[in-house]
GUVODREN-420387 format. One line per 2 residues: number of its first residue (from 1); their letters; for each residue x, y, z of N, C-alpha, C, O, CB. Coordinates in steps of 0.001 Angstrom, whole numbers, plus 500000, padded with zeros to 6 digits. Glycine has a CB too. Example, Ala and Ser with C-alpha at 12.3 -4.5 7.8 and 13.67 -1.06 7.14 Angstrom:
<sites>
1	as	513190:494310:507800:512300:495500:507800:513200:496700:507800:514236:496681:508465:511308:495527:509046 ~ 512850:497750:507080:513670:498940:507140:512900:500030:507870:513409:501138:508039:514084:499402:505725
</sites>
This chain:
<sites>
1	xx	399009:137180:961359:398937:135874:961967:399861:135806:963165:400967:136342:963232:399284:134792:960960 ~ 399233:135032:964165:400000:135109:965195:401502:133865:965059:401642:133227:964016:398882:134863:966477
3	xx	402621:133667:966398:403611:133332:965990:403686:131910:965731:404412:131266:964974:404420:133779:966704 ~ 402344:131408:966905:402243:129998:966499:401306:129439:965777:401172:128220:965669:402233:129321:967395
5	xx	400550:130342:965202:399743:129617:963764:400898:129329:962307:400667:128558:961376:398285:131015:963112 ~ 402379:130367:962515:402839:130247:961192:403964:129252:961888:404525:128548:961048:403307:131772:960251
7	xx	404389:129057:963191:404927:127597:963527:404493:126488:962866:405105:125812:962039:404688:127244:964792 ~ 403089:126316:963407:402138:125140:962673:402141:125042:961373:401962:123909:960927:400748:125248:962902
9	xx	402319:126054:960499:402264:126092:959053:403637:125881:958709:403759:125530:957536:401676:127394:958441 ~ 405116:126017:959583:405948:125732:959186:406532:124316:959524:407544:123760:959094:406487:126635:959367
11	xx	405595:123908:960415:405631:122573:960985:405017:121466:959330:405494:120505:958726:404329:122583:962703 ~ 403991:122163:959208:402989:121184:958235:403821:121375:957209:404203:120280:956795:401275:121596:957873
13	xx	404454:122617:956378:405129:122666:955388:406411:121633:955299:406858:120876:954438:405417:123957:955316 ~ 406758:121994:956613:408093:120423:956844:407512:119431:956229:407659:119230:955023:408468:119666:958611
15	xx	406611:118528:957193:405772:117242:956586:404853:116891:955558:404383:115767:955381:405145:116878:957314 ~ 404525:118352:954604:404631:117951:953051:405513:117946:951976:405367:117527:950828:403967:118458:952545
17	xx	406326:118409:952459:407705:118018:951759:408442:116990:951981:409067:116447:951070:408559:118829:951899 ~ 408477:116549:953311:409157:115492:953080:408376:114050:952417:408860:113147:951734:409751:115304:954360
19	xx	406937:114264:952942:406193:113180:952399:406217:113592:951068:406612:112606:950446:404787:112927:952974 ~ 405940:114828:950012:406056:114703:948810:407678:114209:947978:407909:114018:946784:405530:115979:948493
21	xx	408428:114136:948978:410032:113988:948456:410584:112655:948725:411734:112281:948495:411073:115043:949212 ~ 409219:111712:949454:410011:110572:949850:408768:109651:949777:407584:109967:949883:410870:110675:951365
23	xx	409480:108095:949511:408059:107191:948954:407490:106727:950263:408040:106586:951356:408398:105660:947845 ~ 406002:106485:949805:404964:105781:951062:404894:104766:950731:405565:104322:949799:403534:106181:951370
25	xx	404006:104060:951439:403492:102806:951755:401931:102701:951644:401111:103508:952082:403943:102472:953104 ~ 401744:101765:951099:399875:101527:951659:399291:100533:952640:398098:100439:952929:398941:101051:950445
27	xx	400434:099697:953182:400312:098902:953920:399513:099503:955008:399727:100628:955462:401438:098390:954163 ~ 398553:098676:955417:397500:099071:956742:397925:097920:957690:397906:096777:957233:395565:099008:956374
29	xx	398361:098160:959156:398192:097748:959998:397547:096478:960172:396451:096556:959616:397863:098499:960413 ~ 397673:095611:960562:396571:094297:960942:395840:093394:959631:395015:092482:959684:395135:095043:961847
31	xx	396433:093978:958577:396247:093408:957078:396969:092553:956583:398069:093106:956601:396334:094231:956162 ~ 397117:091497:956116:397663:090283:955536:398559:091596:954555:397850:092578:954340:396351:088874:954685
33	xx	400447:091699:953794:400497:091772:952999:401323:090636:952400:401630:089640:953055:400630:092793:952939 ~ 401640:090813:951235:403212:089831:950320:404124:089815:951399:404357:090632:952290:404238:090755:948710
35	xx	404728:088370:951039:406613:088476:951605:406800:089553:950935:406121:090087:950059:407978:087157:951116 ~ 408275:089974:951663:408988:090497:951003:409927:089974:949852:410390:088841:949980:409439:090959:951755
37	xx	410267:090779:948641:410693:089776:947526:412169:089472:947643:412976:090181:948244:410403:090360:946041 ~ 412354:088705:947210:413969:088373:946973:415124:089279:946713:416291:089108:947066:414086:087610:945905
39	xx	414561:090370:945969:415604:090877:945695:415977:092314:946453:415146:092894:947153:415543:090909:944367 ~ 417428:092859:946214:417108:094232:947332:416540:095249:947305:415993:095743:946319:417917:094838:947717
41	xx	416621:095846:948771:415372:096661:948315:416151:098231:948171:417381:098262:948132:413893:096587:949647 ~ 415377:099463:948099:416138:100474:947266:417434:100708:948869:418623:101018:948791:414811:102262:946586
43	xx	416620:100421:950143:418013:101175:951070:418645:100223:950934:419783:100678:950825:418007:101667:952720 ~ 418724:098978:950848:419911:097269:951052:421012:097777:950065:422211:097550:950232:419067:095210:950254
45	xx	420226:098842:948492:421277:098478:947397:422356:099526:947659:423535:099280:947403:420678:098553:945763 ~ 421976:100645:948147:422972:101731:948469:423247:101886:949874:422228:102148:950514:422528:103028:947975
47	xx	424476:101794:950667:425008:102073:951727:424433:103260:952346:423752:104033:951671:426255:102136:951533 ~ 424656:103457:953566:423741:104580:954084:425038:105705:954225:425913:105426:955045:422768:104143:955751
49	xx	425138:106698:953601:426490:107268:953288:426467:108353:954794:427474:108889:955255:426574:108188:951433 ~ 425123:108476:955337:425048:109329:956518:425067:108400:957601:424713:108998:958617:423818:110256:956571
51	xx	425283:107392:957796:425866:106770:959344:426606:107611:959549:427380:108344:958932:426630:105364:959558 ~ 425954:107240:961478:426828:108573:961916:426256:109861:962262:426325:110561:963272:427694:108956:960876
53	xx	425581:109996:960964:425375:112043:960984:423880:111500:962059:423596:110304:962131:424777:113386:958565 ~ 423190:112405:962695:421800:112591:962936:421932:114041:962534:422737:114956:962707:421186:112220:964478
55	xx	420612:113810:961830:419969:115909:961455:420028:116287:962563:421006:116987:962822:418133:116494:960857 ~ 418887:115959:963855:419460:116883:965116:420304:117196:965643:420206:118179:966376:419275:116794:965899
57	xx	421336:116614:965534:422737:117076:966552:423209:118207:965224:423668:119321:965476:424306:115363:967052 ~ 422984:117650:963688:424039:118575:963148:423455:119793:962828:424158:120733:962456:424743:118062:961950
59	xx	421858:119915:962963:421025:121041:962668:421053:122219:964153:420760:123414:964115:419360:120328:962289 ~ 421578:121279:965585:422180:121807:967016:422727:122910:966665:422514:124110:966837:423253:120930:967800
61	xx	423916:121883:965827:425084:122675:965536:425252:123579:964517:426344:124117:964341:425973:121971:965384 ~ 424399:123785:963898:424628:124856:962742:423537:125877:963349:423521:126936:962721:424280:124259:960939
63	xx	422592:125814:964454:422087:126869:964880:422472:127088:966009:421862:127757:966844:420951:126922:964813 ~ 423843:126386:966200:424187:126829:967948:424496:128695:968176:425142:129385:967388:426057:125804:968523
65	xx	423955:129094:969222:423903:130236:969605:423015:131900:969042:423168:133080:969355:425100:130201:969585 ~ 421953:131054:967951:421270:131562:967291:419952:131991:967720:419260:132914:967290:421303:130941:966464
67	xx	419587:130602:969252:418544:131651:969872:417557:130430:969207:416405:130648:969580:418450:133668:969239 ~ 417626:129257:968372:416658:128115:967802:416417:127239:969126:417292:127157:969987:417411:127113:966428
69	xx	415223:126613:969233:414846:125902:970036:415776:124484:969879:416124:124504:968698:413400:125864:969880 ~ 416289:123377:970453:416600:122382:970007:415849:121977:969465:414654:122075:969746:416974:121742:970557
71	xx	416598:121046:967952:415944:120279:966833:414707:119282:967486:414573:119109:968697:417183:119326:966018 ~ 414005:118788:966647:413028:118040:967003:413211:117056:965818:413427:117560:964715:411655:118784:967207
73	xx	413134:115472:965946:413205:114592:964799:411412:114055:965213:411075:113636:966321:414786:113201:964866 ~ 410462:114215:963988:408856:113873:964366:408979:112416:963433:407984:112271:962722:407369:115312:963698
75	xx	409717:111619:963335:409720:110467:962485:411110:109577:962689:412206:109802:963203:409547:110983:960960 ~ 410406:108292:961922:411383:107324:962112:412953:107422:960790:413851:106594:960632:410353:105794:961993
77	xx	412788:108392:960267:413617:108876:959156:414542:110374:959687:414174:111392:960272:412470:109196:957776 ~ 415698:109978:959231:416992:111137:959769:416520:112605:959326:417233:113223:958534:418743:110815:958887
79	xx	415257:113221:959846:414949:114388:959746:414685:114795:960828:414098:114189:961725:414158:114621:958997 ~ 415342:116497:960838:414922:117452:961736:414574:119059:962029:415285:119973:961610:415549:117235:962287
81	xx	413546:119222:962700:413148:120756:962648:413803:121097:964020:414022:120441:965039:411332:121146:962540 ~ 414135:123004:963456:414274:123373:964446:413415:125220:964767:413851:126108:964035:415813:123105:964501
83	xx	412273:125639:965829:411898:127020:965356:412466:127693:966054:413137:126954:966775:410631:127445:965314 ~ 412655:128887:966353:412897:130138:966576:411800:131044:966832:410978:131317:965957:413559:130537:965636
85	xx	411754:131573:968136:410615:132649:968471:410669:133768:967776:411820:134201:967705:410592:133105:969813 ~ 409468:134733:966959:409607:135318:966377:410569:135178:965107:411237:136160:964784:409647:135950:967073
87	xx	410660:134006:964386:411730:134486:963167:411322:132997:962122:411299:133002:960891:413908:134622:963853 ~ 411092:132060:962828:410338:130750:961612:410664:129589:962227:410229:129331:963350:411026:130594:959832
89	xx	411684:128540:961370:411994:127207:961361:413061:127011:960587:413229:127714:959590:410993:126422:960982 ~ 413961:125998:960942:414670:125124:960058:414678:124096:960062:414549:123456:961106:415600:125190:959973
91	xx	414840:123527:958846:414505:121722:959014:415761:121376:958281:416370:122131:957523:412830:120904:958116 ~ 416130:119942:958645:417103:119419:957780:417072:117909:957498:417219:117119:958430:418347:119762:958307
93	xx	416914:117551:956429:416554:115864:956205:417705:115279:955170:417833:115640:954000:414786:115588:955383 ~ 418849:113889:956144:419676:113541:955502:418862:111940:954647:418227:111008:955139:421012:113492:956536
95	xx	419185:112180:953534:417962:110993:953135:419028:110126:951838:419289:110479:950688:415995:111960:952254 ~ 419402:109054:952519:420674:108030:951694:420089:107270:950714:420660:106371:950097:421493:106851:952667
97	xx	418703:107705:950535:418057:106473:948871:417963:107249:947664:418175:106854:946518:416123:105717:948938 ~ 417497:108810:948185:416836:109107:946955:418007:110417:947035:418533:110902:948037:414874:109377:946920
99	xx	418224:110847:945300:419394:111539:944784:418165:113189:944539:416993:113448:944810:420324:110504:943003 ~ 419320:113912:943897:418812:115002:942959:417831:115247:942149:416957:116113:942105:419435:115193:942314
101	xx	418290:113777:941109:416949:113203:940147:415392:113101:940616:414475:113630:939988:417243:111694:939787 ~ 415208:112260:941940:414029:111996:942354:413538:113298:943004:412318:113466:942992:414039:110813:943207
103	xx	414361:114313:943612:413315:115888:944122:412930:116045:942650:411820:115795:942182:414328:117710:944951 ~ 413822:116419:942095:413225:117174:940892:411869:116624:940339:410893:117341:940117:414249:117142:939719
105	xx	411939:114602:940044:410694:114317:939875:409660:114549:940172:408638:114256:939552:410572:113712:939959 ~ 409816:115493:941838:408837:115082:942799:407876:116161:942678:406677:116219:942405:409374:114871:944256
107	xx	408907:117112:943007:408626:118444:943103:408591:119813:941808:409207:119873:940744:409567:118673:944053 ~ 407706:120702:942371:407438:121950:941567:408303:123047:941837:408501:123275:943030:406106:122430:941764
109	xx	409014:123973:940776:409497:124838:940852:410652:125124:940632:411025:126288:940484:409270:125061:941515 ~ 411660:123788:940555:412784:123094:941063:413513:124124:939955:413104:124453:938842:412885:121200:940981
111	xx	414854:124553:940722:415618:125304:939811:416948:125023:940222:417035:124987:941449:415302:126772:939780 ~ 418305:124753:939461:419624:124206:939609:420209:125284:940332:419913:126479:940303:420381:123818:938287
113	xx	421401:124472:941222:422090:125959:942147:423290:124817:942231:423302:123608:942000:421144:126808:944125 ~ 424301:125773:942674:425353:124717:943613:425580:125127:945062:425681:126331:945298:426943:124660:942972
115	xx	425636:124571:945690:426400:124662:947229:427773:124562:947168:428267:123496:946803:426007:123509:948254 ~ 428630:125714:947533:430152:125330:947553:430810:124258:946443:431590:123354:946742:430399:124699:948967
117	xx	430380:124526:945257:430375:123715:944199:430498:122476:944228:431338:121860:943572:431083:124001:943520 ~ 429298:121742:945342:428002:120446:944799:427163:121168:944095:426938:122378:944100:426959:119585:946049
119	xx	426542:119942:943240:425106:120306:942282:423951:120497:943693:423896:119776:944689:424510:118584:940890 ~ 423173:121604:943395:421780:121216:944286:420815:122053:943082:420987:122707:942053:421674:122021:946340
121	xx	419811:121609:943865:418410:121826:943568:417801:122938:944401:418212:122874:945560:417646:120564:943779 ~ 417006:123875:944200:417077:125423:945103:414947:124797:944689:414765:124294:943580:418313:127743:943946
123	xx	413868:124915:945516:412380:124860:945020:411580:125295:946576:411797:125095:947771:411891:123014:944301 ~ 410789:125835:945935:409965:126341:947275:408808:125677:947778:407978:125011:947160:409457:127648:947103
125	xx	408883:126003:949198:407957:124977:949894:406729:125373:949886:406283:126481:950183:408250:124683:951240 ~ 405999:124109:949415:404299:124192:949249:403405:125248:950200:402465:126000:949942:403669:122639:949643
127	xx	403946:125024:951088:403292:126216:952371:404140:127245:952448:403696:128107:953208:403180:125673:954039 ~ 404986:127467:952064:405866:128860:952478:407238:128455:952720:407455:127299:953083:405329:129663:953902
129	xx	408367:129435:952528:409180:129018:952378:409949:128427:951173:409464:128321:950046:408985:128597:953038 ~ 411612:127929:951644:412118:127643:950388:412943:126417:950791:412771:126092:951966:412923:128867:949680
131	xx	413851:125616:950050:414288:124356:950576:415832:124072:949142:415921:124335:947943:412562:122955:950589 ~ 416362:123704:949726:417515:123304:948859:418077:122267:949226:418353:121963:950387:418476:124168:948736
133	xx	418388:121346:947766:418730:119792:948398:419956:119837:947518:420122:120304:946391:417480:118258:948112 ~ 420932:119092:948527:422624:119356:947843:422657:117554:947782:421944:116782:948424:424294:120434:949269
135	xx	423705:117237:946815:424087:116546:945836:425232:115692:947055:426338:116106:947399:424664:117541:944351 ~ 424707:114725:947409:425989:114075:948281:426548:112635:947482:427758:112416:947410:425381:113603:950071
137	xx	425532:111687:946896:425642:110851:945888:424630:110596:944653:423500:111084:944619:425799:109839:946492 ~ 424990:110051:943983:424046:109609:942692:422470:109234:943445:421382:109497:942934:424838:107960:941751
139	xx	422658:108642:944613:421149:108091:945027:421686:108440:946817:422248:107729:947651:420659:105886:944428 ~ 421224:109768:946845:421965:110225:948790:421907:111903:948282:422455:112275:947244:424453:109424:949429
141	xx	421049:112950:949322:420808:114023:949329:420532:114328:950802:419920:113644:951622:419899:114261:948406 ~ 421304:115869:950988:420910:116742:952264:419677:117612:951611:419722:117651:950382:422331:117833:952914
143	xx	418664:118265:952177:417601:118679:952473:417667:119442:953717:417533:119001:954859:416792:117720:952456 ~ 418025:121372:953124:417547:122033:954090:416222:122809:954165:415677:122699:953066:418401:122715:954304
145	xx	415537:123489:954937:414704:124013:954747:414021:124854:955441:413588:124455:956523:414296:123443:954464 ~ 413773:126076:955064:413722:127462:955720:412027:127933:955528:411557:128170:954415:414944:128647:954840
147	xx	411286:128013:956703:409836:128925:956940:410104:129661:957554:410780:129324:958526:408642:128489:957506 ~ 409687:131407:957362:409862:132567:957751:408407:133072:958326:407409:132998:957609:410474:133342:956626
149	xx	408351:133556:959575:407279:133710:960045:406831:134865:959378:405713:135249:959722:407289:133713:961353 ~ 407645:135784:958163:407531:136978:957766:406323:136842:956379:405801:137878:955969:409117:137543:957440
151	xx	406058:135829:955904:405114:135576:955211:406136:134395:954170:407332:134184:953966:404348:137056:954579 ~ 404713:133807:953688:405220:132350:953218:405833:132728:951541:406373:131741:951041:403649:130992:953225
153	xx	405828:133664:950861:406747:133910:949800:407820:135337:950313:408080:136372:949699:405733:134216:948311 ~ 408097:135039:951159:409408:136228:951823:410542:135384:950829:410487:134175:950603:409902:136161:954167
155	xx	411424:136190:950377:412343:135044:949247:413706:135913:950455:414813:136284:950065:412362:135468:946576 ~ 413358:136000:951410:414552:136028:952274:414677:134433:952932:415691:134079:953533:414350:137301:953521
157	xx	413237:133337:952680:413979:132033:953205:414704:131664:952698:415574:131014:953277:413512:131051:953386 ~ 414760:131976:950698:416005:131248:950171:417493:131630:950266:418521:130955:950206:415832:131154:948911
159	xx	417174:133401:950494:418717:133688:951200:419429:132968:952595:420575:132757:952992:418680:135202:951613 ~ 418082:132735:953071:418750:132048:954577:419004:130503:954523:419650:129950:955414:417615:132248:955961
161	xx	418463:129794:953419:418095:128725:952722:419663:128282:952552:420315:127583:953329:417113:129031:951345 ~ 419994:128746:951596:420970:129273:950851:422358:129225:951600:423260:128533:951128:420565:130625:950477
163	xx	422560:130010:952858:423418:130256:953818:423115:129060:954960:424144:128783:955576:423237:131782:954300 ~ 422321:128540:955246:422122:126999:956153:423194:125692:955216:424203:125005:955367:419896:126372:956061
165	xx	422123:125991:954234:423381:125206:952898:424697:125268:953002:425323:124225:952816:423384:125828:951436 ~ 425312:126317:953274:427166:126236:952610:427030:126207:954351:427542:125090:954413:428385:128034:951329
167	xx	426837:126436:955362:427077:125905:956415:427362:124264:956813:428351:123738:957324:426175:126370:956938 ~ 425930:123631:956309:426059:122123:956401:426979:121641:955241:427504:120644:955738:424589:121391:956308
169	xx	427392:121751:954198:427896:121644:953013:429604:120861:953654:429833:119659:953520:427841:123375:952118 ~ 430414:121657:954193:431425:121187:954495:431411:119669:955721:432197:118722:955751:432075:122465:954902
171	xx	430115:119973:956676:429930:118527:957296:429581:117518:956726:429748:116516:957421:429170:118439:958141 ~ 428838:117196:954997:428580:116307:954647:430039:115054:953874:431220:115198:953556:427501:116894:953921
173	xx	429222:114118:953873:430093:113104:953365:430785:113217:951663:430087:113591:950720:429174:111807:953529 ~ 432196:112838:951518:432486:113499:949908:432378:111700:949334:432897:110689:949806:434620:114649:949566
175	xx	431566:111876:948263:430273:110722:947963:430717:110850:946741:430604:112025:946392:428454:110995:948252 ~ 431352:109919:945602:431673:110566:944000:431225:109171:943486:431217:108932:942279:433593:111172:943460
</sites>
């Protein structure tokens, strides 16, 4: 496969993970729905523990001089990819609602790890690749995530997976 068909596949693998790791909406456009209810809603109840951080600047910085294209954020949510000619992608999504508990709900494969001794979650990505989400609060998780243009079960993304991790690990917020 050529370099930018497994871009695209590491592009799409980004955006089923994050859509499988994070809740939707059914609201349609130009449709009558409900008020909103009285009470709060899941971001109002927990503080956003990543003010401050953006994934792109800090995903910049953990691939500065590596030869990665600058990050790209494709949404209104603190996520970002970044590829590399000849070698894959990295993505990184700081996400302040949903914890440890809810990947695991979400997702297949899910196996316990720590980062620099936080709890994370180590599971591989639907399209290729591997992804590890570290433990910042009870309801607040980093999300890195590695596609290798070398084929989509190369288990060298989770080594590189793995090593993106204890990189970002010391920039995150200490959340107890």
């Amino acid at each position: 496969m050529t370099f930018n068909v497994r871009i695209v596949q590491a592009v799409a693998g980004f955006a089923c993970l994050a859509v499988a790791a994070t809740a939707c909406t059914s609201r349609v456009a130009g449709t009558a729905s409900p008020a909103p209810s009285a009470g709060p809603s899941p971001s109002a109840t927990y503080a956003d523990v990543f003010a401050g951080l953006n994934a792109c600047q800090v995903l910049d910085q953990l691939t500065a001089g590596q030869g990665f294209n600058p990050g790209e954020n494709k949404s209104r949510r603190n996520e970002c990819g970044a590829t590399k000619p000849d070698f894959g992608a990295y993505g990184l999504a700081l996400d302040p609602v949903q914890g440890l508990r809810e990947f695991a709900e979400t997702t297949e494969g899910v196996v316990e790890t720590s980062v620099n001794g936080r709890a994370a979650l180590q599971a591989p990505i639907p399209l290729g690749g591997c992804a590890i989400v570290i433990e910042v609060g009870e309801h607040a998780r980093a999300m890195v995530q590695v596609s290798l243009i070398s084929g989509p079960r190369d288990p060298q993304a989770c080594v590189d997976a793995q090593a993106l991790a204890e990189k970002l690990e010391p920039l995150l917020p200490k959340v107890r």
